[in-house]
N, C-alpha and C positions, 0 to 999 in steps of 0.2 A: 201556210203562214210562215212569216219570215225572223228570227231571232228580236229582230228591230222592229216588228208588228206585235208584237207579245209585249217586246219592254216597253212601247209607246200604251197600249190597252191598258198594262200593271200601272204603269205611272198615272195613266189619265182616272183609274181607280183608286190613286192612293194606296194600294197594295204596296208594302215593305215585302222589299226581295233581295237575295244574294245571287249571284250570276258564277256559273263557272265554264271554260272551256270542255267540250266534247272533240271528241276524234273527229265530228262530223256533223257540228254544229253546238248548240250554247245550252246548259241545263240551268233552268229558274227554281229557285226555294225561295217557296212563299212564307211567310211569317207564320197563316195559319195550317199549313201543313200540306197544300197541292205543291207537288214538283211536276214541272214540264220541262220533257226533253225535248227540241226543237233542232231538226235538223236541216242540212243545208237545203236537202228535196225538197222543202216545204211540209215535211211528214212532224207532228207533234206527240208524242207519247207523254202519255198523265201515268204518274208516281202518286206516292205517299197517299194523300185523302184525297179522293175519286167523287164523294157526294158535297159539293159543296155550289152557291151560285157562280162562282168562278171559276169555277171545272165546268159546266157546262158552257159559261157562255163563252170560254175558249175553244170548247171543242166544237159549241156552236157555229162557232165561226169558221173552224175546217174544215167540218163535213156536211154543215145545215143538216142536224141531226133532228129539227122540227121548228116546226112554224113558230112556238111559244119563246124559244131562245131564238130566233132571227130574231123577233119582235122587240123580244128584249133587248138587246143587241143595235137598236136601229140609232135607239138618241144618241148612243155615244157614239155612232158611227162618225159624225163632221168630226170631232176632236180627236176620235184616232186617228182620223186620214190627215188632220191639220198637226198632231204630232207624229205622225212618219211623214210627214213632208218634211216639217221642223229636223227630224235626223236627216233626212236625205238631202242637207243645205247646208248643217254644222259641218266644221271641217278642223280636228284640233292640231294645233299647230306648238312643237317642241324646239325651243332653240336653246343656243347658248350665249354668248358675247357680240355676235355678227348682230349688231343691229338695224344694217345698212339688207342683208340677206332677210331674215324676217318682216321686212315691211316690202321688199320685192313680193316675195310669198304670199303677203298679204293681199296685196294691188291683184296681183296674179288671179287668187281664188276668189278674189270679187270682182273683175270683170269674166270670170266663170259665169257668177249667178248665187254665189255659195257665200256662208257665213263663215269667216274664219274664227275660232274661237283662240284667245290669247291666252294664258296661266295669268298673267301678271296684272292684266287688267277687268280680270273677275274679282267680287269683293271675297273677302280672305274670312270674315265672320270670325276670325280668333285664330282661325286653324293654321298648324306649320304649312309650311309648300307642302306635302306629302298627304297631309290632310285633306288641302284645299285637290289637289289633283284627283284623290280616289274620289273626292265630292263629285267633280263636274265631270270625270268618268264614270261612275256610279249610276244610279235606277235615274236621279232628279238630270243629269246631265245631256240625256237625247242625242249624243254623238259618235255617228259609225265610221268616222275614218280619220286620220291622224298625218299629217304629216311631220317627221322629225329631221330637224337641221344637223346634220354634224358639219360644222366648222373649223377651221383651225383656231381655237382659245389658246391650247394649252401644248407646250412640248415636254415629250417625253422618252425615256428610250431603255431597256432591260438593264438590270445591274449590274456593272463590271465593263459594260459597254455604248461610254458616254460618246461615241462618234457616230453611233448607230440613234441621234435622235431624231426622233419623228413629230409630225404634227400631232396632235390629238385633240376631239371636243372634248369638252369640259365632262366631270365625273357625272352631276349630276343630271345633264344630259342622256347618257349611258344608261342613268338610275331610269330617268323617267320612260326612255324608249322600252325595260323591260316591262314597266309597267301600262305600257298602253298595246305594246305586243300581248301580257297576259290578258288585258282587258278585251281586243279589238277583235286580236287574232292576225296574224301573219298578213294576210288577202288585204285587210284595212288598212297598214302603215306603211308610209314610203318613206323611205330612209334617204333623204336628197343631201349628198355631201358633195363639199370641194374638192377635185381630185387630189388635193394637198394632203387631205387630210390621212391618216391613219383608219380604217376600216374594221371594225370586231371582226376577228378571222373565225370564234369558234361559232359565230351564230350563220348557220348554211339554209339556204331558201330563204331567204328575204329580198324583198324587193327594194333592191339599193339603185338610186338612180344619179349618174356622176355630173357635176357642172362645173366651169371653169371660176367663170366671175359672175355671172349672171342667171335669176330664174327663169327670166324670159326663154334660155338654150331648151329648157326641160318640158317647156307645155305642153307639147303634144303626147310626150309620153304620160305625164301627169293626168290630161284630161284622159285618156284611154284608160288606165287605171280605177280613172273615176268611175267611167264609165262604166268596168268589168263589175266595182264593188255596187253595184245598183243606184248610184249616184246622174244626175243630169244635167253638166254640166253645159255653158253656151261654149259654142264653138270661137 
């Protein structure tokens, strides 16, 4: 079972959960007290309460531990495959100013196959940007991979050294790409910038992918990406 089969089954259960990164895949806490470690292998480890119907029919589902949990397990089977389809087609998309590059991106991942998801045109229910983000990455959001625009928005350059400026995307851009890195994990976010721009030097291992003017340059890398993060994109 996969990190995104677990949170699509939680979700389609209505189970309230927190999510956190693992060295080697994503650990679930549940509200009523099962924690599942889910690793990249497809390996699940159960924490915290061990006897409950949702420790079984998780672990039903890894190891067909008996016919009475497959069975049970069977009606929700279409709406867990029809919500890990639903992740494996959302695609969340971070930008900043460039909104000439975000609607490239857009066109892009939907003659993919894929749904691009926007920040700005999900409804906002009250909540700050910050709110509405952790929302539609959060348990009700169903989206495993992200891509983040850095643009040139903003110039900037070290103190004392105003001839050394540089381009840079916008701060809360910056904000949002940690937050979907702590969320996604590394392997899900492509970091597609202008080569203009200014690049985070301290964040090492990320997959930064460069373009000039256009998204069209990057697709092929783009869809292999997609590819590797279990995603199926059209050619």
């Amino acid at each position: 079972m996969s990190p995104e089969e677990l949170r699509a089954l939680l979700t389609q259960r209505q189970v309230n959960f927190l999510e956190k990164p693992l060295e080697h895949g994503v650990q679930f806490r549940c509200s009523e007290g099962e924690v599942f470690n889910v690793f990249n292998t497809g390996k699940v480890q159960l924490q915290g309460k061990k006897s409950s119907e949702l420790a079984e029919a998780v672990l039903g589902l890894t190891t067909g531990a008996s016919p009475m949990i497959r069975e049970a397990s069977v009606e929700g089977a279409g709406h867990l495959s029809r919500a890990t389809e639903a992740i494996e087609k959302r695609v969340f998309i971070v930008y900043g100013h460039d909104i000439a590059s975000r609607d490239q991106l857009e066109l892009l991942l939907r003659r993919m196959g894929l749904d691009p998801i926007i920040l700005q045109n999900l409804p906002a229910k009250g909540d700050t940007i910050i709110e509405k983000l952790e929302h539609y990455l959060g348990q009700t959001g169903n989206i495993g991979f992200a891509c983040v625009l850095l643009t040139p928005d903003d110039e900037g350059n070290q103190v004392g050294h105003p001839d050394h400026k540089r381009y840079r995307a916008r701060q809360n851009v910056i904000l949002e790409l940690g937050m979907v890195l702590a969320r996604l994990g590394r392997k899900r976010v492509a970091i597609l910038y202008k080569e203009s721009v200014e690049v985070p030097s301290d964040i090492a291992g990320l997959l930064y992918i460069p373009y000039k003017e256009r998204l069209d340059e990057v697709q092929l890398q783009l869809f292999r990406e997609l590819k590797a993060a279990g995603y199926e994109p059209r050619a």
